[in-house]
C-alpha angles and dihedrals in degrees: 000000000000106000096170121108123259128249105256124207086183117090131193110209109201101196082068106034109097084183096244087163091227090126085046092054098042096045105121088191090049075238092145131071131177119238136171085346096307134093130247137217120217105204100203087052098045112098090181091239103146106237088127100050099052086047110048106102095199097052092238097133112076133184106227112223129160130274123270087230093063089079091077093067095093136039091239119055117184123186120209098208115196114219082238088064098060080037084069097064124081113261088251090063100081119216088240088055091057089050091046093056096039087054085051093060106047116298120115099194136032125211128180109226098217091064083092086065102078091048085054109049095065089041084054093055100044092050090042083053094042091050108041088139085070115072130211101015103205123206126259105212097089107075088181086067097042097055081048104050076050093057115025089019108045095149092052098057086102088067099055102107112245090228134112113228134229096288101055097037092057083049085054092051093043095053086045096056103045084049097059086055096066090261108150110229102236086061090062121087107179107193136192132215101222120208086183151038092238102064095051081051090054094047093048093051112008116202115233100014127058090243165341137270092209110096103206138340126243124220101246091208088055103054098040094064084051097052085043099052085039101054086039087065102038087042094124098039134084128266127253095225139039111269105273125246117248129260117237125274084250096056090042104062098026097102089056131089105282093028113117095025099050088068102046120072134220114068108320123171119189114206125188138203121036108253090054092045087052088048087048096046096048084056094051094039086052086048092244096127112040146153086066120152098185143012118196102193130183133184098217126067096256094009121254087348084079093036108150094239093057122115102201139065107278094220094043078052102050085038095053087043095053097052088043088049091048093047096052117114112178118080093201129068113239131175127192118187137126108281081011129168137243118248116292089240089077093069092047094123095051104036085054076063096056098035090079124102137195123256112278113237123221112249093174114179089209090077109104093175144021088211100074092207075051094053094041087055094050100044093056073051095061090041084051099055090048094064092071100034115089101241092222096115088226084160084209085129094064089257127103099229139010085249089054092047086047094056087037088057098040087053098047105245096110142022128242080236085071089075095089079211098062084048094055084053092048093054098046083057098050094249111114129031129230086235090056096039089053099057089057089057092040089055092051103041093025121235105291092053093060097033105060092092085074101057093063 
């Protein structure tokens, strides 16, 4: 089993954080805890789902992405641009409008994610086929779902399809290309324009290869507002490039709810959101839901639609994609612009040699111990200690849950004083002082906190 820490693209800044405990509360992993009035971030628990960062009223959680100016680091800038990302721009604002104005600013080339996608649907649908002993076979685009199958999910890892998806497989085809034209590698920076936390994350540190042709990641947010601010401005003047040909119905909508699993048959089912993907998964881990072919899962209500890096309404965004997916007219992915490439289907044959991963290994958090005798000790350690905790989740420990206080104690890292309810026990027997019991709240909330009674 992995025991290392994952790569986080979520960062607590404690000069902001007043350790409100919001991020603690909404944390669908328990990866957050609250100490000497700041929260804290537990990186094996932590899937980079953005809860936290939605949630935090003082803006003191940031996703760290890389600087715009990166880019001009290499010769050849290519921007991996997401379908969501066009979706957050008003329907008077033209596709070939937004590439324009990205050309404008540095890059040199412009690719559509979803291109990948084409390459990918047939690949599904062999590897469901091929692997009909394994069901459900999950999807493998959310890396927010697959960090937390790894962590929440272990014995479900096998399940986790082997395959890239679109995103990586349009980076492989890019790279390709240029290097077919006698570009040398370190002068390529391919670049991708992020709607979440997790897919930083997932550049930064892939799972089930040793790494990733993209280069960086670029806050979404961020350069919307600068193509925005950018077409508002140039909005009487000509483009710099011929108007692009469209990607297929199928790309299009690929990275929306009912976009992989519509395609693949067999019984499919596609859940959004991640608290309902967690309730669905405990039901199939329990055996409760069975007789599945495929699962497409997705960390954000509506998927990347409701990415926490992205600027506009989900539902204004999935509605804007699917009109532009039912008016497309053309089946094959084309792209006209000036150095541009060939359709991803000619590369077919290579890029089947580059859409394999590695196997996913199991990092559960539930694991107290790599000795299994160990585990089982500490374990009847954490019942017993729930015994005497309360079981309301107050959080007024620092934890999220009683649960979360009881493995916190077993492994060392709190004390069974922290329950403000064992305290008040304590007290009533004589066992423990205010004064004591003061200083325990002091160290987790942090004193002034604790001490605003007395300024009344």
């Amino acid at each position: 089993m992995d025991t290392g820490n994952f790569h986080h693209a979520l960062k607590i800044r404690e000069d902001l954080c007043v350790g409100c405990s919001h991020c603690m509360n909404v944390c669908p992993t328990e990866a957050i805890r609250v100490n000497n009035g700041k929260a804290l971030l537990l990186d094996d628990n932590c899937v980079d789902c953005g809860k936290c960062f939605r949630e935090c009223p003082s803006s003191a959680i940031i996703i760290d992405h890389d600087d715009f100016n990166y880019i001009f680091d290499y010769k050849y800038r290519v921007v991996l641009v997401p379908a969501i990302f066009t979706g957050q721009f008003p329907e008077d604002i033209t596709l070939r409008q937004i590439h324009s104005v990205m050309l404008d600013i540095g890059f040199t080339h412009i690719y559509e994610v979803e291109n990948g996608a084409e390459i990918l649907a047939d690949e599904i649908q062999e590897y469901v086929n091929t692997h009909s002993d394994i069901k459900p076979i999950i999807s493998s685009f959310c890396p927010a779902i697959v960090r937390l199958i790894q962590v929440k999910f272990p014995s479900l890892v096998d399940n986790i399809m082997r395959l890239k998806p679109p995103l990586d497989i349009s980076a492989h085809f890019i790279k390709k290309e240029l290097l077919n034209q006698g570009i040398p590698e370190s002068e390529i920076g391919i670049f991708y324009v992020t709607p979440c936390a997790a897919k930083i994350a997932a550049i930064k540190e892939p799972v089930g290869e040793k790494s990733s042709p993209i280069a960086g990641a670029i806050n979404m947010d961020f350069l919307f507002n600068k193509v925005y601010h950018a077409v508002s401005k140039k909005s009487n003047q000509s483009c710099t490039i011929p108007a692009p040909l469209s990607l297929s119905e199928k790309a299009k909508s690929w990275s929306l709810t009912n976009g992989e699993a519509k395609h693949i048959t067999g019984r499919c089912l596609a859940i959004d959101e991640i608290h309902n993907v967690i309730d669905f998964l405990e039901k199939l881990e329990n055996d409760e839901i069975g007789d599945i072919d495929f699962l497409e899962l997705r960390a954000c209500d509506e998927s990347c639609a409701g990415g926490v890096l992205t600027p506009g309404n989900r539902f204004l965004t999935v509605e804007r994609l699917r009109n532009h997916a039912y008016s497309s007219t053309n089946t094959e992915i084309v792209q006209d612009f000036p150095n541009g490439f060939r359709n991803i289907t000619s590369q077919r044959d290579y890029l089947k040699t580059k859409i394999g991963i590695e196997s996913v290994s199991p990092r559960s958090i539930l694991k107290l111990d790599e000795d299994m005798a160990e585990a089982m000790k500490k374990m009847d350690k954490v019942n017993q200690i729930l015994k005497v905790l309360p079981m309301i989740d107050c959080s007024v420990c620092g934890a999220p849950s009683c649960q979360a206080l009881a493995q916190d104690i077993v492994l060392g890292d709190a004390d069974l004083k922290q329950c403000i309810f064992i305290q008040r026990t304590l007290e009533q027997k004589g066992e423990m002082t205010l004064e004591e019991s003061n200083r325990i709240l002091r160290k987790i909330w942090g004193f002034e906190k604790t001490n605003k009674y007395r300024k009344l």
